[in-house]
N, C-alpha and C positions, 0 to 999 in steps of 0.2 A: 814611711809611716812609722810611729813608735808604737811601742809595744801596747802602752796606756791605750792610744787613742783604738787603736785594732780591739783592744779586750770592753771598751765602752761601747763602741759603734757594734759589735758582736753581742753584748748583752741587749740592746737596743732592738736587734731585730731578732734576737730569742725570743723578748719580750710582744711584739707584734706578733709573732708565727702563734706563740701562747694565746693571745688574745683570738688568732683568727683559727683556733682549734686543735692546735698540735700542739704533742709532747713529746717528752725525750725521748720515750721510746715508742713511738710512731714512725714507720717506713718514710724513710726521707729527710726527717726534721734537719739532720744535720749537715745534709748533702744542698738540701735549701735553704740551709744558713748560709752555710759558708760560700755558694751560687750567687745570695746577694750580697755578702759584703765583696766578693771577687767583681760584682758587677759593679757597685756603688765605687770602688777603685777606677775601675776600666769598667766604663758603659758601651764601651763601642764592641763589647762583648755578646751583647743583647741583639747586637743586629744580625748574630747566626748563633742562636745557642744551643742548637746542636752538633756544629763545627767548630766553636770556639768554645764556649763557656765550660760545656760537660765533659770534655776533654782535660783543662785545667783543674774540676773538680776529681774526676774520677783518676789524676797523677796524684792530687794531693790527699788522696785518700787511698791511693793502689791499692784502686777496684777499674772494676770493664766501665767505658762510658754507657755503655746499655746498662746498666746497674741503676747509674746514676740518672739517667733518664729517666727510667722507668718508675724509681724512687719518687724523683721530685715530679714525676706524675701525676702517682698518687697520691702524694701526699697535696696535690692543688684540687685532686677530683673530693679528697676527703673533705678536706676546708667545703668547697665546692657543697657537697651532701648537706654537713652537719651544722657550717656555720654562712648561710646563705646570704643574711642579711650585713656579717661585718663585712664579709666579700664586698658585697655590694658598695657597703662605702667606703671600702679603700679603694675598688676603682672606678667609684663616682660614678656609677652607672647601674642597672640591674644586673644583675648576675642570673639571669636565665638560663644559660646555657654553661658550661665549664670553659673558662677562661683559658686562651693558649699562654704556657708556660711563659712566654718573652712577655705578654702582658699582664701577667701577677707580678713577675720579678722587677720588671720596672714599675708597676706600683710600690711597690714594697720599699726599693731603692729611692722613688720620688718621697717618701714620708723619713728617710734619712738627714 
């Protein structure tokens, strides 16, 4: 992948996470950026993202994968609280309840 297209597709889903209530300096933001553009490369990531995914995140960031778990946690239960209704339609469905991690990040990754 070139460098261009990494810094586009990266602004791209800063630009969504902003929309769906997170900022920069919000627990996670950056740990669940870079979760889905890791995903949107490699989806076959999603199918254990806690054996696969948060692993890859928390080397590329030398921090504990329970860091990064628990980060991009919160940061889906915050979205979750504050911003109910974008939740909702990114994943085209009600957002009742807080969405399991592997189902925001592949919505997230499907709007790429």
């Amino acid at each position: 992948m070139q460098q261009q297209e990494k810094v586009t597709i990266l602004a791209h889903i800063h630009h969504i996470l902003y929309e769906l209530g997170l900022k920069p300096a919000d627990p996670g933001m950056f740990y669940t950026a870079y979760a889905i553009l890791t995903a949107h490369h490699h989806p076959e990531l999603l199918q254990d993202v806690s054996c696969a995914l948060y692993p890859v995140v928390a080397e590329h960031y030398d921090t504990d994968v329970s860091v990064v778990e628990s980060s991009i946690e919160h940061a889906v239960d915050q979205i979750h609280r504050t911003h109910t209704n974008a939740l909702s339609a990114l994943l085209e469905q009600p957002a009742t309840d807080i969405p399991h991690v592997d189902a925001f990040l592949s919505a997230v990754v499907a709007q790429l």
